[in-house]
Structure formats: structure tokens, C-alpha cells
C-alpha angles and dihedrals in degrees: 000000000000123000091240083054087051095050092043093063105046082046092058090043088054080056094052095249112156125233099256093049091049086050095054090045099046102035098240136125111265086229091069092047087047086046099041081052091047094051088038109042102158103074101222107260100021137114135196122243124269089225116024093027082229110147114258115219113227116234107214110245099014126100116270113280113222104192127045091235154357091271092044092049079049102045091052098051090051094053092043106035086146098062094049114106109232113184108154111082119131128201113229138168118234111244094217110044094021089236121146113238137181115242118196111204098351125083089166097075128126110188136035095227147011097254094053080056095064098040085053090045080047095050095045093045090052090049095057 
């Protein structure tokens, strides 16, 4: 097999064609593409996945992805909330009951906690 032969199907395998397919194309037996799979295992500019262990396929000129998919990411960040690195947590003061909270993501909040919101609505509404 040529080197060319060899590119081209790890090329075709980075684009989810199946063996048989990248035989036909290419003219080969589909035993030589089974056996070049089988010597060469790791497809060039891939990964595997962080939770699954699936291989992720490398978009040119993206960062580089670290999970297969969306359910694997999240998969991963529910079973190792400890390792994820949270740095945006603000600390705010409730508008309603003057206490300070802790807000993750969001420096825009107003109240602690649901129930202090619609004390506040109830307030307002009464005022008007």
C-alpha cells in the first residue's frame, strides 16, 4: 500500500466513512483498509474523549475539543465537580433583606433567594 493510499484513509476515517466505503473509493481490498485500522489504531489529530475514551475528531483551525460530545462534557463535569475550575462568583448584598449571598455566574442579581423576589414584587405592587 502507498503512502497516499495510507493518508487517504485515515483521512476518510477523520470524516466517519466506513471500511467498506474507503475500499470501494480507493480500489483496495477491504481487508487492507481492516488491516491498515488494525496496525494504526490512533486516527492523526484526534483525541480520545475525557469521559467515554471515544476518539474526538479535531476540527482545523478550532481549539482543541476535549469530550466526544455535549452528554459526555456533561457527564464529566457532574462526576468531577471538584476538579472544575469555578472562578466567577460574585459577592452581593440582597436588596430586600440586606444579607450578603454568593452568586455563581451572575453579578447582576438582586435577592438571595427566591422567597426575598416575591416579597420585594409584593412590596412594589402594594406601593403602587
Amino acid at each position: 500500500m502507498r503512502q497516499e493510499d495510507r493518508a487517504a484513509i485515515d483521512n476518510m476515517r477523520i470524516d466517519g466513512i466506513k471500511p467498506p466505503a474507503i475500499a470501494a473509493a480507493l480500489g483496495l481490498s477491504v481487508n487492507t483498509v481492516y488491516t491498515h485500522i488494525r496496525r494504526h489504531p490512533d486516527i492523526p489529530n484526534t483525541r480520545t474523549c475525557r469521559y467515554c475514551g471515544r476518539p474526538v475528531i479535531q476540527p482545523r483551525g478550532n481549539r482543541a475539543k476535549k469530550y466526544c460530545s455535549d452528554s459526555c462534557r456533561n457527564a464529566w463535569w457532574n462526576s468531577h465537580q471538584d476538579q472544575v475550575n469555578r472562578k466567577a462568583y460574585y459577592h452581593l448584598v440582597c436588596q430586600y433583606c440586606g444579607k450578603e449571598f454568593e452568586s455563581y455566574g451572575n453579578k447582576n442579581r438582586k435577592y438571595c433567594c427566591r422567597a426575598c423576589y416575591v416579597a420585594a414584587l409584593r412590596k412594589r405592587s402594594v406601593q403602587l
